[in-house]
N, C-alpha and C positions, 0 to 999 in steps of 0.2 A: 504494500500500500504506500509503503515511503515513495517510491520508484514515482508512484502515478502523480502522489503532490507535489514531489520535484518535477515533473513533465509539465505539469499544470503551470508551476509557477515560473519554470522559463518560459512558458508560451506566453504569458500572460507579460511578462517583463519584455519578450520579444515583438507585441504586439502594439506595447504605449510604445515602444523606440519606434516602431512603424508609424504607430497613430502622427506621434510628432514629426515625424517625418514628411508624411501625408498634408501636416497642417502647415507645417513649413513651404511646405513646394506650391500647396492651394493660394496660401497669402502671396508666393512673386511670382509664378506664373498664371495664376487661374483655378478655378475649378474643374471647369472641363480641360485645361489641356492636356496635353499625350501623357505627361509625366507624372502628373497628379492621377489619372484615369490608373496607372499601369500601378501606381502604388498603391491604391484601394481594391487594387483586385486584387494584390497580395496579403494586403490585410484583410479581405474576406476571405481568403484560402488559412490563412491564421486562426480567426475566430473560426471558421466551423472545424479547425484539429481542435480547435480548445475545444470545443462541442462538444467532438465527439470521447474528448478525455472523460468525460462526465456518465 
């Protein structure tokens, strides 16, 4: 069980560094642009491993 809440909580740690990420690149180039799109899709492929850690 340890295993799974350490998986959890790197995902979870892995995923604000993306969020800010995400919110970094939305604020200088946009929200729809290419950069911003291609990191929200990584951060939904993030959240649903955390998902499915659960």
């Amino acid at each position: 069980m340890a295993t799974k809440d350490a998986t959890q909580e790197l995902l979870s740690e892995e995923i604000e560094r993306i969020r800010e990420i995400m919110i970094y690149t939305a604020l200088e180039e946009g929200l729809v642009s290419e950069n911003t799109v291609k990191i929200s899709q990584v951060l939904d492929i993030m959240l649903n491993k955390l998902e499915e850690t659960y």
